[in-house]
DRENVEX-807355 format. One record per residue (C-alpha): residue number from 1; x, y, z; residue in one letter. Coordinates in steps of 0.05 Angstrom, whole numbers, plus 5000, padded with zeros to 4 digits. Layout:
NUM/X/Y/Z/a;
...
This chain:
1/3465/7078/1280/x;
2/3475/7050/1348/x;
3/3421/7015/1392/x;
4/3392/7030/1460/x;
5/3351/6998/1500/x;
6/3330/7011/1578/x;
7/3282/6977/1627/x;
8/3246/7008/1697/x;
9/3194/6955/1726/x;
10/3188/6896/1776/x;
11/3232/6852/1739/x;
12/3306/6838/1731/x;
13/3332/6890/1677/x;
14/3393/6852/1658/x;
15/3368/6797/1607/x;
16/3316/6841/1575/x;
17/3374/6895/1563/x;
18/3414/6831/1539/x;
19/3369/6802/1489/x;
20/3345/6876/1471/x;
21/3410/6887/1450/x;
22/3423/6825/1416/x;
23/3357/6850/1373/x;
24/3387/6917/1360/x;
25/3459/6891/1341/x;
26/3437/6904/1266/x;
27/3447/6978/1282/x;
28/3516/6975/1302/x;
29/3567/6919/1332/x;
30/3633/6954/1342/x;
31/3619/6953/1425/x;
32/3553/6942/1465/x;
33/3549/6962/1537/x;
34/3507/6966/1604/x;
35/3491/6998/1660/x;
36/3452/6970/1716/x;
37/3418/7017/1784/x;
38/3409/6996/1857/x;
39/3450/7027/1909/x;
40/3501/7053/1853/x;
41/3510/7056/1788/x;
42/3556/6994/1753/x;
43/3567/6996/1678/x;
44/3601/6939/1642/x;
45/3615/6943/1572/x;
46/3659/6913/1515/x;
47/3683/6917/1441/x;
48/3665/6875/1400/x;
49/3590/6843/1391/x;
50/3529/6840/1449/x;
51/3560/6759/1451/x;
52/3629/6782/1476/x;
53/3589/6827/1527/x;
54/3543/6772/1548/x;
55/3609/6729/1564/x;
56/3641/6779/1596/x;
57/3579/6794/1647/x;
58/3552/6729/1658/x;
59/3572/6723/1726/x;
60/3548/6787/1751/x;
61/3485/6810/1801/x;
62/3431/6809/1752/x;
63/3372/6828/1808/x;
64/3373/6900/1784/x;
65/3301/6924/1758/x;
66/3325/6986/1727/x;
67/3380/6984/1668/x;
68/3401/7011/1605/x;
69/3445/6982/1540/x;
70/3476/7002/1482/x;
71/3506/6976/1417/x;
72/3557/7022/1387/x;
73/3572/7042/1312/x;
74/3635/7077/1316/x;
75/3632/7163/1302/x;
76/3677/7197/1355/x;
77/3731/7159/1375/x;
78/3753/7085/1351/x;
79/3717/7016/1364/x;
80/3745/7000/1442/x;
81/3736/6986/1511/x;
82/3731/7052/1533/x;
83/3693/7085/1480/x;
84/3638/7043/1488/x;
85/3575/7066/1520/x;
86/3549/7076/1573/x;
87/3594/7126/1593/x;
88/3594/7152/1671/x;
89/3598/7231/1693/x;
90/3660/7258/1727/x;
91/3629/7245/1797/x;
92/3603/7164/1775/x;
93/3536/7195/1797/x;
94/3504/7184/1724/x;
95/3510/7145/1670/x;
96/3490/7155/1602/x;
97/3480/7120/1528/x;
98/3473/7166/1459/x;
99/3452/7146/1388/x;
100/3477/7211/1356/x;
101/3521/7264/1336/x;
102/3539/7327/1380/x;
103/3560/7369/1333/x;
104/3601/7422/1384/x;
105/3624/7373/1437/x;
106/3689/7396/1420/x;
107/3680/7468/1442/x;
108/3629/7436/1499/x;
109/3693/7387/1527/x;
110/3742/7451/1528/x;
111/3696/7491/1567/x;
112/3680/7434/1614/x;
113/3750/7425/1616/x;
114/3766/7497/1639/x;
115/3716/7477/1706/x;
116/3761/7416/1722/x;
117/3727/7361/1684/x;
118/3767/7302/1662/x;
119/3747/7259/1605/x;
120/3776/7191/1591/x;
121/3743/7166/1529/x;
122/3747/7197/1447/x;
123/3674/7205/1451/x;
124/3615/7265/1446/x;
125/3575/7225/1483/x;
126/3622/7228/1555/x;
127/3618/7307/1539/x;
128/3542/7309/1535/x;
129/3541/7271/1607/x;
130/3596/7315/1641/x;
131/3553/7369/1617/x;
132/3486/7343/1654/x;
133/3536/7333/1705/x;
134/3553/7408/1716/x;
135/3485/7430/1707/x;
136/3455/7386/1758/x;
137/3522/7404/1807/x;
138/3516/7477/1788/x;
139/3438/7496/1803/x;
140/3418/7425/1845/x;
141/3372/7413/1800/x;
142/3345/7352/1788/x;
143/3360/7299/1737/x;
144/3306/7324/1687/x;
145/3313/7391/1693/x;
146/3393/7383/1683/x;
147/3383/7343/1621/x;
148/3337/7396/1598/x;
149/3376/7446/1606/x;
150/3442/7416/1579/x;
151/3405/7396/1514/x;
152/3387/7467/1503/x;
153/3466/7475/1490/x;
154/3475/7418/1456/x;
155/3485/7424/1373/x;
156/3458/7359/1332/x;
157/3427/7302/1326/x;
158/3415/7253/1382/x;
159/3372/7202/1424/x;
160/3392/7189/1503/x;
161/3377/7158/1567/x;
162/3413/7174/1631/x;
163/3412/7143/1700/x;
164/3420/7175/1772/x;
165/3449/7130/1828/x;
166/3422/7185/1865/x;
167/3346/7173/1841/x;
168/3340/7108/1826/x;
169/3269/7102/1816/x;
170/3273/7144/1754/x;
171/3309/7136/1683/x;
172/3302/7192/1629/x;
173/3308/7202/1556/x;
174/3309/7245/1516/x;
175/3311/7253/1427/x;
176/3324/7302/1366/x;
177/3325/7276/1297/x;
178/3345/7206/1316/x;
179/3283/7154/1341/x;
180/3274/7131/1410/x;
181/3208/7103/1422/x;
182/3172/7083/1497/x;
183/3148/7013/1516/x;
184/3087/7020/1558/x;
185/3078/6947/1599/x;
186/3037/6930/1659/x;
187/3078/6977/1715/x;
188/3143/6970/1669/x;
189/3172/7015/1613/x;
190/3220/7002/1558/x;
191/3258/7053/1520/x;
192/3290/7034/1457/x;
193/3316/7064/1382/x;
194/3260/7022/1353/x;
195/3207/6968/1372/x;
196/3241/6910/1359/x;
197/3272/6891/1428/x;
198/3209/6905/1466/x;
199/3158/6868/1422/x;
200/3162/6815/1455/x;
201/3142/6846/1528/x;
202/3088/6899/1498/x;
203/3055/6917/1437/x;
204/3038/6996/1460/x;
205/3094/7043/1450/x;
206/3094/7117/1450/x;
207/3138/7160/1392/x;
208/3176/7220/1418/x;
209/3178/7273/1376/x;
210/3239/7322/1373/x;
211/3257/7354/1426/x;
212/3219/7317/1476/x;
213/3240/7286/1537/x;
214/3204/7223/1575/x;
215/3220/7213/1652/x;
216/3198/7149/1684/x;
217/3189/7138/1751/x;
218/3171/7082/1795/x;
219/3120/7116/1827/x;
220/3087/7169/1784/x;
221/3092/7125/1716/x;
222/3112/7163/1654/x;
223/3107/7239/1639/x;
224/3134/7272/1583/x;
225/3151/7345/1563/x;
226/3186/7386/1517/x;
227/3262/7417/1528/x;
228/3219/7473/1547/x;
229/3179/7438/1607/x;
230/3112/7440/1571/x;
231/3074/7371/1587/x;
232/3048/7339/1523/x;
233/3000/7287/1529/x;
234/3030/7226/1497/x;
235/2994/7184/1442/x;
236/3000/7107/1450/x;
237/3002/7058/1388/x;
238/2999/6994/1378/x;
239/3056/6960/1334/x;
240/3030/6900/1289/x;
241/3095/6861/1298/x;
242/3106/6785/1299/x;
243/3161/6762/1338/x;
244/3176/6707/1287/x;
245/3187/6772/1241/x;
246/3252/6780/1280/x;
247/3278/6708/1284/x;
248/3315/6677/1223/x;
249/3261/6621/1227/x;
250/3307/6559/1206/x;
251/3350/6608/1154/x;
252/3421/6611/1161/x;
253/3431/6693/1151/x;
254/3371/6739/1165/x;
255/3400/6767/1090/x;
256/3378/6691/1058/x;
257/3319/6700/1094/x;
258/3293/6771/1069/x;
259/3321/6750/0994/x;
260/3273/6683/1003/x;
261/3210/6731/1044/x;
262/3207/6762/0972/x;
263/3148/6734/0937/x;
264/3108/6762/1004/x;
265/3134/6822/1019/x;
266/3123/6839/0956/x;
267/3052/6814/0947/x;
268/3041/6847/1013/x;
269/3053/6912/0985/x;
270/3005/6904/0940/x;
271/2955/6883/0987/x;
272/2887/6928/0979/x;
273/2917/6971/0924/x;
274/2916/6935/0864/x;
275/2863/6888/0839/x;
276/2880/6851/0770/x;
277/2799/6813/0760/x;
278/2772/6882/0776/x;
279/2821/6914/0742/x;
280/2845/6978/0794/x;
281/2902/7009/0830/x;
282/2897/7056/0884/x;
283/2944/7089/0944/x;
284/2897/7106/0988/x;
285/2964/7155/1012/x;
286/2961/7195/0954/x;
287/2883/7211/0946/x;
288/2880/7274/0984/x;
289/2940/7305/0941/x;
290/2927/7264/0877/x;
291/2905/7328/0828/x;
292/2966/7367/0857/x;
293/3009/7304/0840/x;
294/2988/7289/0778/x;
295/2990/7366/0763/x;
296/3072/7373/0784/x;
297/3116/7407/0743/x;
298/3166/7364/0763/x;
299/3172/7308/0819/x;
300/3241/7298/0860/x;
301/3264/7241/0892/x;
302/3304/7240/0948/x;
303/3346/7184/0982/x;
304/3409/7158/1001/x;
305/3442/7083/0983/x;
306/3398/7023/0963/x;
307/3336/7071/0972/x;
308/3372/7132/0917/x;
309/3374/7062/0871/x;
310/3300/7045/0875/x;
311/3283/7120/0859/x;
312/3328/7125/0788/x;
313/3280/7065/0772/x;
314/3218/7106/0800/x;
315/3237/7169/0746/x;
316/3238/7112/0689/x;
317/3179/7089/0717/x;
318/3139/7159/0727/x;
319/3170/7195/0670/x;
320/3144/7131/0621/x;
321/3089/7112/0647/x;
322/3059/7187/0673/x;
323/3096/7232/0634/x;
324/3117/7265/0683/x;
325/3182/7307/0694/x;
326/3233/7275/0749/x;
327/3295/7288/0783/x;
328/3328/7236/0830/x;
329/3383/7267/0888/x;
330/3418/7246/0934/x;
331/3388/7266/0993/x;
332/3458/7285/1026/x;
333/3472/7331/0973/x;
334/3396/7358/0960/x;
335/3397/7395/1023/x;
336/3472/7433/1020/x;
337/3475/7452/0949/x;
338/3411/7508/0954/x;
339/3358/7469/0904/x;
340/3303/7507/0867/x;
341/3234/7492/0898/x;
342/3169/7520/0909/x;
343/3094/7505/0913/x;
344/3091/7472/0838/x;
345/3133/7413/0870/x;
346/3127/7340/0895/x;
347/3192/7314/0937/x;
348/3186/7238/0949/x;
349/3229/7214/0992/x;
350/3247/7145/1008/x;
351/3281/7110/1068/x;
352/3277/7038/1096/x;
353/3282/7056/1160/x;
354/3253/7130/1157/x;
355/3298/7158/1202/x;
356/3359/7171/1151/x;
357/3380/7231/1172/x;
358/3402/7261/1109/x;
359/3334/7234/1075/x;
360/3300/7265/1141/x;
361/3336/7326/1131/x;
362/3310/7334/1059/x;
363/3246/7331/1079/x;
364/3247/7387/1122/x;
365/3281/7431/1068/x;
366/3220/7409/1018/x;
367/3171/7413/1071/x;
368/3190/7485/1088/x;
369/3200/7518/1015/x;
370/3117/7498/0997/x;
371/3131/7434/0955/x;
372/3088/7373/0977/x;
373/3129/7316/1019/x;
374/3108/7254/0998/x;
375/3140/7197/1051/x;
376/3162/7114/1030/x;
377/3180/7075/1084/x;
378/3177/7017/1117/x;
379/3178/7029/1192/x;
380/3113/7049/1213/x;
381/3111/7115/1259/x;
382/3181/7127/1247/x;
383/3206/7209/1238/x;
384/3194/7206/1156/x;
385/3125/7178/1162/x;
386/3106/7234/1218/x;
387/3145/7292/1183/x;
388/3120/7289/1114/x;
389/3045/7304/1085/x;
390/3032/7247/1057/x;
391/3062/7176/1045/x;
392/3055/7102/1037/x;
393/3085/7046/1069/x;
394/3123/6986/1036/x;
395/3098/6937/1088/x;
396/3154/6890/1085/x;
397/3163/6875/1152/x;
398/3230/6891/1198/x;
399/3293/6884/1158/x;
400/3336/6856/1205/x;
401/3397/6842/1147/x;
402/3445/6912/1140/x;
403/3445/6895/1061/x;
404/3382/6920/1042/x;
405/3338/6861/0998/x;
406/3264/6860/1012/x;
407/3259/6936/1017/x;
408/3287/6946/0962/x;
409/3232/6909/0915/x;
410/3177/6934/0966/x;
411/3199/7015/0944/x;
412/3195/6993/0862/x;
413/3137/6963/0879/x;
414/3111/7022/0905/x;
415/3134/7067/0857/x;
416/3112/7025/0809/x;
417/3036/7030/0830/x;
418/3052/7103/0846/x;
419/3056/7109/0761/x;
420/3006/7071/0748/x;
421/2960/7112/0784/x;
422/2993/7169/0765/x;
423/2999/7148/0688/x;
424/2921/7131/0699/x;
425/2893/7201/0721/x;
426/2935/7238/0676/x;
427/2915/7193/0608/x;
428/2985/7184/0595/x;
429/2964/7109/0593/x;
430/2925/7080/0545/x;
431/2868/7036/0578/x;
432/2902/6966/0549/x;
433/2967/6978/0577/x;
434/2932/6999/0639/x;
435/2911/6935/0645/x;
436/2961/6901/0616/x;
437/3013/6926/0671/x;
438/2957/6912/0729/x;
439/2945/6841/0706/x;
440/3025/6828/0694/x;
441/3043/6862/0767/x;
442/2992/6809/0805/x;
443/3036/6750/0786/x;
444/3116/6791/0796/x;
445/3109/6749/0857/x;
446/3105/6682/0816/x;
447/3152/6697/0781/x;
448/3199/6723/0839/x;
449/3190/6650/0869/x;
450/3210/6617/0809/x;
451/3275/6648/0803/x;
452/3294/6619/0868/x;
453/3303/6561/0830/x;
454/3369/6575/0803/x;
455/3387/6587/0872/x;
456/3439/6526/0867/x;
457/3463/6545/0796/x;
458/3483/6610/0835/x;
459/3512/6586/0887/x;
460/3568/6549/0844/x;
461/3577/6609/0807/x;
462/3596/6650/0872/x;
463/3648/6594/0886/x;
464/3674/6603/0811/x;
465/3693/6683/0814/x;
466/3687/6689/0896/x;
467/3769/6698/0900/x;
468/3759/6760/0843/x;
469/3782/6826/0868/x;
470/3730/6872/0822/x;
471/3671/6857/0787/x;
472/3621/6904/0735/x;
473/3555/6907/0731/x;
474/3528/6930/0652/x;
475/3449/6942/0649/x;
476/3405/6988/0606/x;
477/3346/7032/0607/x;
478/3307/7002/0676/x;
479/3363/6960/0689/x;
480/3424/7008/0699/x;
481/3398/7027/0768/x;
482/3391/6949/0784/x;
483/3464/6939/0759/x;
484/3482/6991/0809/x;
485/3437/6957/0864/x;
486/3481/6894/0842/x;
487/3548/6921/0851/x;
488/3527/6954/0922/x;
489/3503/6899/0940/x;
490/3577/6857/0933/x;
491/3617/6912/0959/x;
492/3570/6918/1026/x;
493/3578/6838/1045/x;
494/3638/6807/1008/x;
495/3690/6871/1010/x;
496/3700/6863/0934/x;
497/3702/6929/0897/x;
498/3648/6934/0844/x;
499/3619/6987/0804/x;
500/3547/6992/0760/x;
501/3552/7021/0699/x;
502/3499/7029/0632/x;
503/3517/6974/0581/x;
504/3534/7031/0534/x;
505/3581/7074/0578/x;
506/3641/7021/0582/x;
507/3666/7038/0525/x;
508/3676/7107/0561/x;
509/3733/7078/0611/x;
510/3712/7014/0640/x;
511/3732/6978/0578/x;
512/3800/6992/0594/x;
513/3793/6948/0667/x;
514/3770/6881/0627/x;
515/3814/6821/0625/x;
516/3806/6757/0643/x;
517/3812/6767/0719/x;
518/3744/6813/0714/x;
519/3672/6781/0719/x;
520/3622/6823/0686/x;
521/3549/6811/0717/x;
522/3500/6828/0655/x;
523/3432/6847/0653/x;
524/3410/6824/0588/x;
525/3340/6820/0590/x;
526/3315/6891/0563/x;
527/3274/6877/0497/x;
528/3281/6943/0464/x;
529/3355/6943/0469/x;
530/3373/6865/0469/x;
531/3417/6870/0409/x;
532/3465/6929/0435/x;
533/3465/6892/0496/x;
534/3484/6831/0461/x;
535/3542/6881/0422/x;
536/3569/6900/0490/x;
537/3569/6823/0515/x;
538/3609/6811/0452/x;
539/3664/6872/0472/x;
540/3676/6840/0541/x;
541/3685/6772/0504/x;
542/3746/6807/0459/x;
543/3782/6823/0520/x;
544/3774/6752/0557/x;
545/3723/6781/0609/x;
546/3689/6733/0647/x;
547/3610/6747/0630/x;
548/3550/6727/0669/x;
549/3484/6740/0636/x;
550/3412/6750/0667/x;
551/3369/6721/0612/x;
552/3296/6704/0604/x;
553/3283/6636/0572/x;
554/3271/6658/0503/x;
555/3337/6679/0492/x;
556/3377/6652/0433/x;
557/3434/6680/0423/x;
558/3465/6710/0488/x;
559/3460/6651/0526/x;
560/3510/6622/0475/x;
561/3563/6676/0486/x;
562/3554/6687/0560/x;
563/3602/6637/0601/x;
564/3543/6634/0645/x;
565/3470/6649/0646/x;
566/3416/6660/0696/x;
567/3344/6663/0678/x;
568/3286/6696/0696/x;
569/3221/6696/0678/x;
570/3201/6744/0616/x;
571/3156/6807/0636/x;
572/3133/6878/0621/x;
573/3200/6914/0610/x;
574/3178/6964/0664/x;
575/3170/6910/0719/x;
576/3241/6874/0707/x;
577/3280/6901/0761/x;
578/3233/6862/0814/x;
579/3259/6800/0779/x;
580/3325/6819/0755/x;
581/3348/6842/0824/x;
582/3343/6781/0857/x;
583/3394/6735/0823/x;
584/3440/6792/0834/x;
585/3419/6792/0916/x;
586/3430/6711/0910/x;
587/3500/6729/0883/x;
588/3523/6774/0931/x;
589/3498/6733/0988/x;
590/3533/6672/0964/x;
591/3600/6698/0949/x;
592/3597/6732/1012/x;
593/3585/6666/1047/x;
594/3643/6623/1012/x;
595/3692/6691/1030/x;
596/3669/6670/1105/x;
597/3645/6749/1106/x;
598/3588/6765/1152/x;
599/3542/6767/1126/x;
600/3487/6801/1167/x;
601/3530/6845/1201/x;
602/3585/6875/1147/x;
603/3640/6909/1178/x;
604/3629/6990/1183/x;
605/3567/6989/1163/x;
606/3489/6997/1198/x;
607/3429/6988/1187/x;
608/3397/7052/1199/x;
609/3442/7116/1180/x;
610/3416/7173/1232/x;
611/3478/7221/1230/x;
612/3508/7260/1173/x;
């Protein structure tokens, strides 16, 4: 949630902060904002996207070398003018930006209030800068040294960076539980909530951890410390990022894009750990806790949205295929409702982004009753990946699209290898269907291409039920979670309600919603069931329900009773969802499109949920 981006160096700050936050809009577009240092400090900001920003500062001094930006998602106070960040101190002195929550700005603003402060914006954020404000008015300390001491009264979660008109060499920031991560260039710096914006300028970029605070100067380059003024000596990495990776490269939506990067992304994830002519899988993140994995009395996933529906599909896959007990929670309900854990556990967790906070916050409550914290992500160095014990990455490249796509099949192909392996060193898999699943895995990303083929067929069927207020989406056994990634997956882009449901349980209510006003999206391509499935296809027919059926070309009968059809190629009923999912994803996009929705950017939503 929200974006920032800063820049100290030789060079005018004002276009990288620009197209920085033009590369960060996919983490929030309700306002963007930005401040710019010489002899004061002048902040210009807007609601709306960076564009209406960019229009509304085009004319302005852009020689500044220092600078700082920010693209709002809306928590404390609504989507305007004024809310937007930055946001100045009482005395215009500093200026600061926030990716956060403070949890007890309100009792913070009442005190400051009490000492004569006046605040003219809805927002924590204008608190947390007052509050620097009085500390650095209150001791003369200096801008470091007020920000650390004002964060040691701050409650929640947060990244910042704040300006001093009165030291303009310098820029500081500062994180806890939400990312910020340092751009080290030749005599420049970058600070932004990922690496996206400053690819482009430097590969090396430093991680903060929590409660650590960077100051850059001019002079005396970077230092950073803890809230507690201890120096840590920071590690620099180097991001493999292309910068084509973040460009829609001839695609219309970076959401067509991701849906089409598929057959890649996926493959890539399989990349060095699975071998079909040799006939092996392997996670090389899961070798030094393999016995204790294998061994679990029970495994728990954790995760929130898309991510909570690729882990139901990892318990079919684990339970089946290991034999191993699993529970899936939602992460923002694992850690408030006092779960049962100890030593004998695993906790997976899974987040895109891997710096969900509720996801994050799960991990710590795993990580600190003995069970063993096994991370999935896809951003590399991000909080999850650093926090946990172990993990693997999806390697699926940035996401840039807020609907979720490419991720999504890059965790079930994870998980999926994740019971193989599992299923392997247990014996709960018998050496032929070992192999079978190895040598049937290596080609998903055929087969992924060769749905794209109906992409047309789709299209037409998004203009046939695009003006439909509700849709349902039936599947079975594997497919139930992908009916639910289906549904999700309208409601984020088009604004049409949708639920998911398993084929069997409309009888239990849904029923009652059919008519022929009411498309029903089925996943019909579940062998062991096919005939029940085919029953419930027939029950929707009764009541003049508009049915669209994900087949595989050896169907005979449903394609005949379905008003439309999709297919798919046929595969190992374990492996579906990484083919059933994306006709669904084509869906969604397309009926998003003809609504004239945006696509990329829904409204109220983000890419990358780091509050509670």
């Amino acid at each position: 949630m929200c974006g920032i981006i800063a820049y100290i160096g030789s060079k005018p700050a004002y276009p990288i902060i620009i197209e920085g936050l033009r590369r960060l809009e996919y983490r929030g577009y309700d306002s963007a904002g930005i401040a710019l240092l010489d002899d004061s400090i002048k902040v210009y900001k807007k609601k709306g996207k960076v564009q209406e920003l960019a229009d509304f500062t085009s004319a302005i001094d852009q020689s500044p070398t220092i600078g700082m930006g920010h693209t709002r998602w809306a928590t404390h106070g609504k989507p305007d003018d004024i809310n937007a960040h930055p946001h100045y101190s009482g005395n215009g002195n500093l200026a600061l930006i926030h990716n956060g929550i403070i949890e007890n700005y309100s009792s913070l603003k009442e005190a400051l209030k009490k000492l004569g402060h006046v605040f003219i914006s809805e927002t924590d954020t204008e608190v947390l800068v007052h509050l620097i404000e009085e500390m650095q008015k209150r001791e003369d300390l200096s801008l470091e040294s007020a920000v650390r001491k004002a964060l040691r009264k701050v409650v929640g979660a947060y990244a910042i960076v704040v300006m001093d008109k009165n030291d303009p060499n310098k820029i500081v920031g500062a994180r806890k539980s939400s990312p910020l991560v340092i751009g080290v260039g030749e005599d420049e710096y970058f600070i932004a909530s990922d690496a996206s914006p400053i690819i482009q300028y430097t590969n090396k970029v430093i991680y903060l951890n929590d409660e650590e605070i960077a100051i850059i100067n001019r002079k005396n380059g970077l230092e950073v410390t803890t809230f507690h003024n201890e120096i840590q000596e920071p590690i620099i990495h180097e991001v493999d990022m292309d910068i084509e990776q973040i460009e829609k490269n001839g695609f219309e939506h970076f959401m067509l894009k991701e849906i089409f990067q598929q057959p890649e992304t996926i493959a890539d994830c399989m990349r060095g750990r699975l071998n079909a002519i040799e006939g092996w899988v392997k996670l090389g993140g899961m070798q030094e806790y393999i016995n204790r994995i294998a061994n679990a009395k029970r495994i728990i996933i954790a995760a929130c949205g898309t991510s909570w529906h690729s882990a139901l599909i990892g318990e079919y896959l684990i339970e089946e295929l290991a034999r191993i007990p699993v529970e899936v929670e939602y992460a923002s309900e694992f850690r408030y409702r006092n779960p049962i854990l100890d030593s004998h556990d695993v906790v997976i967790v899974i987040s895109q982004s891997g710096e969900t906070a509720d996801t994050l916050a799960a991990a710590e409550l795993a990580k600190s009753s003995g069970a063993l914290v096994y991370g999935i992500v896809n951003v590399v160095g991000s909080s999850i990946a650093r926090l946990t014990h172990a993990g693997s990455y999806i390697h699926c490249g940035p996401e840039i699209g807020v609907a979720s796509t490419k991720a999504f099949t890059g965790q079930v192909t994870l998980l999926t290898l994740m019971a193989i392996v599992l299923g392997e060193r247990n014996g709960s898999l018998t050496s032929s269907y070992y192999h079978e699943l190895i040598a049937e895995l290596a080609i998903i990303p055929n087969k992924v291409a060769r749905v794209f083929e109906a992409n047309e067929k789709i299209k037409y069927l998004a203009s046939e039920i695009k003006q439909r207020h509700n849709a349902l989406y039936l599947g079975r056994g594997y497919n139930f979670p992908v009916a639910l990634e289906g549904a999700l997956k309208l409601k984020e882009i088009s604004y049409i309600h949708a639920e998911g449901y398993p084929a069997a349980e409309m009888k239990h209510g849904p029923i009652a919603l059919i008519d022929e006003n009411m498309p029903v999206i089925v996943i019909a391509t579940n062998k062991s069931a096919y005939e029940k499935i085919a029953s419930n296809i027939q029950e929707v027919k009764a009541r003049k329900g508009v049915v669209i059926a994900i087949i595989t070309p050896e169907d005979e009968d449903i394609r005949k009773i379905a008003d439309y059809f999709i297919e798919i190629q046929s595969t190992l009923e374990p492996l579906t969802p990484l083919l059933s999912v994306i006709p669904l994803q084509l869906l969604s996009y397309h009926i998003a499109v003809s609504r004239g929705c945006d696509v990329d950017q829904p409204r109220n939503l983000a890419k990358s949920v780091t509050v509670e």
